[in-house]
C-alpha positions in Angstrom: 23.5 123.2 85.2 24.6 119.6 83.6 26.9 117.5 85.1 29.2 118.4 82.3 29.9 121.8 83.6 30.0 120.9 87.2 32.6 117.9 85.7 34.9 120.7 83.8 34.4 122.9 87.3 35.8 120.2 89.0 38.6 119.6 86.9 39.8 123.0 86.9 39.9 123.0 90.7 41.9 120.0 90.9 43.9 121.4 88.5 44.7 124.4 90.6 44.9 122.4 93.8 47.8 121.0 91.7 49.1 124.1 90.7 49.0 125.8 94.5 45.6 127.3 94.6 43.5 126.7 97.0 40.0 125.7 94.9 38.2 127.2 97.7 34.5 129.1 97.2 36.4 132.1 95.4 38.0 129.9 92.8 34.1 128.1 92.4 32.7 131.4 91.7 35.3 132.2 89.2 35.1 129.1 87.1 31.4 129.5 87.1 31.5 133.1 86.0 34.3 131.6 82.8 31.7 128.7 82.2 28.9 131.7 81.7 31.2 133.1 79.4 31.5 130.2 77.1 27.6 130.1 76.6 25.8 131.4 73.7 24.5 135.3 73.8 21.6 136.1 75.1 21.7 132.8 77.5 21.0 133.3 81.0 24.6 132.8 83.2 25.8 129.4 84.3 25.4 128.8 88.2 25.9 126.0 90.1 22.7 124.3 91.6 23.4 122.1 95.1 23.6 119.1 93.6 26.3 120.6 90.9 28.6 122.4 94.9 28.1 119.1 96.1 29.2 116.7 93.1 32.4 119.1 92.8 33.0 118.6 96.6 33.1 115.4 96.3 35.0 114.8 93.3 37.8 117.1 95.5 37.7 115.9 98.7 37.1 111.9 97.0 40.2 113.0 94.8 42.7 114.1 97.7 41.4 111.1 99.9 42.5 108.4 97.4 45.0 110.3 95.6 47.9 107.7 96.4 45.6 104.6 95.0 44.5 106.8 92.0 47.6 107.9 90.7 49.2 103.9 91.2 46.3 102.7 89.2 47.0 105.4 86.6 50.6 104.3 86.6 50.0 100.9 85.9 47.9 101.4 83.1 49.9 103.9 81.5 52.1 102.6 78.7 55.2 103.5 77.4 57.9 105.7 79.1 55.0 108.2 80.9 55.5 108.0 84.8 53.3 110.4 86.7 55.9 113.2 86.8 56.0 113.3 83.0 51.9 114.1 82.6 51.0 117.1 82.3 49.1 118.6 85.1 45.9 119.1 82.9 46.0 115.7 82.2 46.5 114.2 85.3 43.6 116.5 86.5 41.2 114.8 84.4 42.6 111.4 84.7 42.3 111.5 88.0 38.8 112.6 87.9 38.1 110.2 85.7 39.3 107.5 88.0 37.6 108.5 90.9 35.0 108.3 89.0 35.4 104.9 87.3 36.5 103.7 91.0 34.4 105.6 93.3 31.7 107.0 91.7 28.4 103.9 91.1 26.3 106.8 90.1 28.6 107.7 86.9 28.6 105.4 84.4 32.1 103.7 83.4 30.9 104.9 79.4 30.3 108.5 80.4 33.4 108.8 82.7 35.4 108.1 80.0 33.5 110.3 77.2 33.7 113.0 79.8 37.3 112.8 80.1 38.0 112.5 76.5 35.7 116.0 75.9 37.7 117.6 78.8 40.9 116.5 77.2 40.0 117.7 73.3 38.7 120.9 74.9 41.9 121.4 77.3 44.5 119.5 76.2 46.3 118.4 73.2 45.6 115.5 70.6 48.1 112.6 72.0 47.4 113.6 75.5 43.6 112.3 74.7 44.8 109.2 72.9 47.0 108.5 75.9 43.9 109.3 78.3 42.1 106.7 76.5 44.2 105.0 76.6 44.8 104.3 80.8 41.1 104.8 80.9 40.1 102.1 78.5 42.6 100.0 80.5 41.5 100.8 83.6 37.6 99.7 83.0 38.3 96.9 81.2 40.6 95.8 84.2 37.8 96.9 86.5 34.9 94.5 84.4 37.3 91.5 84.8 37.4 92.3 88.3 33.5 92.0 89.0 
């Protein structure tokens, strides 16, 4: 399975950890079986390799452990009026996610966390919500480049 699906697995879990779900192995499982359903007839079903459980567990449990310092960086790079309780929850899924990744994540490339985000955003949210993801994301790496 690519990254990509694990990525969108992971987003929808956070999402429902947000939500009041639990995200445990059930909730896996079901995303899994909706990502099969999005491929092409005839193609074999998606399932998650190893690598894919393990990416998603981290990207949760790296998620919940720096939630406070994610969601402050995402504040101060937002512009305009949005404050955290004003995004909606899709959106901070995948900002968040993004973050972690941009933050946390030396394996993920700054150019691909953002692209990544930006896909899950067209795909899941609506059109300003990905120019405002962008937005904080640009932001955020170039802040993070100065920084090095």
């Amino acid at each position: 399975m690519a990254r990509s699906n694990a990525r969108k697995a992971a987003m929808q879990l956070l999402y429902e950890k947000m939500t009041g779900g639990d995200a445990g192995q059930e909730s896996l499982e079901m995303v899994y079986e909706q990502l099969s359903g999005e491929k092409p007839e005839g193609s074999s079903a998606v399932q998650p390799s190893d690598d894919d459980r393990t990416y998603i567990c981290d990207i949760l449990s790296g998620v919940e452990e720096h939630q406070q310092e994610l969601d402050a960086t995402i504040e101060a790079h937002s512009t305009g009026n949005w404050t955290l309780q004003r995004v909606p929850h899709v959106d901070l899924s995948i900002l968040r996610l993004a973050a972690y990744e941009l933050l946390h994540r030396s394996d993920v490339p700054d150019s691909v966390a953002i692209s990544e985000a930006l896909h899950l955003s067209n795909v899941y949210s609506e059109p300003k919500s990905t120019r405002y993801i962008n937005g904080v994301l640009g932001a955020l790496e170039r802040e993070k480049n100065e920084d090095k």
